[in-house]
C-alpha positions as CSV (number, residue, x, y, z in Angstrom):
1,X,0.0,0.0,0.0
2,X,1.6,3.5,-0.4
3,X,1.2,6.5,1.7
4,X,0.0,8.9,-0.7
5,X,-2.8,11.0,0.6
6,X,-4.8,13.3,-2.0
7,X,-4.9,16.7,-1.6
8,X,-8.1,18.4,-0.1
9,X,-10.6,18.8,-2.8
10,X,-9.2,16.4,-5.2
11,X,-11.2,12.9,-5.7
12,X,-9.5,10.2,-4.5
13,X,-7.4,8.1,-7.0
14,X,-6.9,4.6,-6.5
15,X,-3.1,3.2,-6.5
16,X,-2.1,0.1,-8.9
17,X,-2.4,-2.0,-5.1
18,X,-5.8,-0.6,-4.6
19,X,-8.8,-2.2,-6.8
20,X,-10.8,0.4,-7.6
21,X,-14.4,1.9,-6.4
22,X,-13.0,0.7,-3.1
23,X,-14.0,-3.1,-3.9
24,X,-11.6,-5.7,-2.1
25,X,-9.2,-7.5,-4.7
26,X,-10.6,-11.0,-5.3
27,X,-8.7,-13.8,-4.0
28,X,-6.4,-15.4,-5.6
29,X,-7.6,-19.0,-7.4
30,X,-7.1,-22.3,-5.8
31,X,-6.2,-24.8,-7.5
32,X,-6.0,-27.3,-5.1
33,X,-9.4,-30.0,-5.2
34,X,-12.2,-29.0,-3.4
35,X,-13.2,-31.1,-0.2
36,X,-15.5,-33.7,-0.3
37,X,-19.0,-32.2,-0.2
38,X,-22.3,-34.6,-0.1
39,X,-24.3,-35.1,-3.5
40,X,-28.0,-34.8,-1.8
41,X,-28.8,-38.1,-4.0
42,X,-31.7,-39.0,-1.7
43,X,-31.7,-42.8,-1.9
44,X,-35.5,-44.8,-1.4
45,X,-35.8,-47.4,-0.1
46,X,-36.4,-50.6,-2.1
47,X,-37.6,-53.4,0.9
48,X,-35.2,-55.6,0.2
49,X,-33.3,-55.0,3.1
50,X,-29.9,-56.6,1.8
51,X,-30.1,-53.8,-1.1
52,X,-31.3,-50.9,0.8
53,X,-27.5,-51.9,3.2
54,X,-25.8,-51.4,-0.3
55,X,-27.2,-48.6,-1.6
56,X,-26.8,-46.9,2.1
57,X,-23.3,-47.7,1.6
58,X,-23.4,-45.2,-1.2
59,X,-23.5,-42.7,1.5
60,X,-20.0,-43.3,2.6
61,X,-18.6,-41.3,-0.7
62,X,-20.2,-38.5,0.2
63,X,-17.7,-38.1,3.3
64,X,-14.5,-38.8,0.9
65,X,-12.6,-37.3,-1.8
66,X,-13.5,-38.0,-5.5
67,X,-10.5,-40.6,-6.3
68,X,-12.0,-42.5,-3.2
69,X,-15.0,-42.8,-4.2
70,X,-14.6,-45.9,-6.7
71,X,-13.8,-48.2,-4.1
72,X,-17.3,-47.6,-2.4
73,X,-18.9,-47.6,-6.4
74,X,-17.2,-50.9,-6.0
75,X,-18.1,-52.4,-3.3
76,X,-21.5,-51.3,-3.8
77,X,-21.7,-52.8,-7.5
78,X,-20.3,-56.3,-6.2
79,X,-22.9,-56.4,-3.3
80,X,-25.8,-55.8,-5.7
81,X,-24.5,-58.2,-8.0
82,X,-23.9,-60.9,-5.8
83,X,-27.8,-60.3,-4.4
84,X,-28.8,-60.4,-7.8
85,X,-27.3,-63.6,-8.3
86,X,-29.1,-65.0,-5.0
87,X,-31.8,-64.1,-6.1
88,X,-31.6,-66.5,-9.4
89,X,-29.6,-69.4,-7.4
90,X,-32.4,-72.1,-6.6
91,X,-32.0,-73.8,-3.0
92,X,-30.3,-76.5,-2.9
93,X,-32.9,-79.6,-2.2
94,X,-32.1,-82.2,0.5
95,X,-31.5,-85.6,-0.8
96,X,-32.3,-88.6,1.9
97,X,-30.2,-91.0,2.5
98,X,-30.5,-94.4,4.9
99,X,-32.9,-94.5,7.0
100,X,-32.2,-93.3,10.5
101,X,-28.7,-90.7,8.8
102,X,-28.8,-87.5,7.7
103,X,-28.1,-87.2,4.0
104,X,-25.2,-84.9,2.8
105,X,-26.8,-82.1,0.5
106,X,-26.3,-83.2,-2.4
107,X,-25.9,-86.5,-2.1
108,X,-27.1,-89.2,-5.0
109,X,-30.2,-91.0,-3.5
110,X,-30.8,-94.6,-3.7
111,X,-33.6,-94.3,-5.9
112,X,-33.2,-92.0,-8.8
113,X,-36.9,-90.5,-10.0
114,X,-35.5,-88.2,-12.2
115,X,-36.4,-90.5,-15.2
116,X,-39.8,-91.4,-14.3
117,X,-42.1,-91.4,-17.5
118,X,-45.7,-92.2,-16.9
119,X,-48.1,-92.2,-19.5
């Protein structure tokens, strides 16, 4: 800043430190990355409760920068998939075995039906 004073009378002239019409200077530009800020994505619900843990896992990137948030992308996408799959996987039936033992899942039963034509 300098210590230039005008003289009485004469308008006030701004110095090449001073912006003028007495407006502060701007600040300078960052360029480092902004901090992580939350997206608002509002998330409903979808009663599957095994889904709705995933999708609240979403929430997690909002707390973290954007190069972390592919690993909770990640982990999310996996999750859903793998419920997906469940969902398709048939449960495995219980095959009997001896009488009086437990049969092992999967086991070949003594008497195969799988053939059985009837006319």
């Amino acid at each position: 800043m300098s210590d230039w004073t005008p003289e009485a009378g004469n308008p006030p002239v701004s110095t090449p430190d001073e912006p003028v019409g007495g407006e502060p200077a701007a600040a300078a530009p960052s360029f480092e990355p902004a901090g992580p800020a939350p997206l608002g994505v509002v998330r409903t619900p979808t009663g599957h409760a095994a889904v709705d843990a995933r999708l609240e896992r979403l929430a997690d990137a909002d707390h973290l920068p954007a190069d972390g948030h592919i690993e909770v992308y990640e982990d999310v996408h996996r999750g859903l998939r793998a419920e997906l799959t469940s969902l398709d996987a048939r449960p495995a039936a219980a095959v009997p075995g001896p009488p009086g033992t437990a049969a092992a899942p999967g086991a070949p039963s003594a008497y195969d039906n799988t053939h059985d034509h009837r006319s």
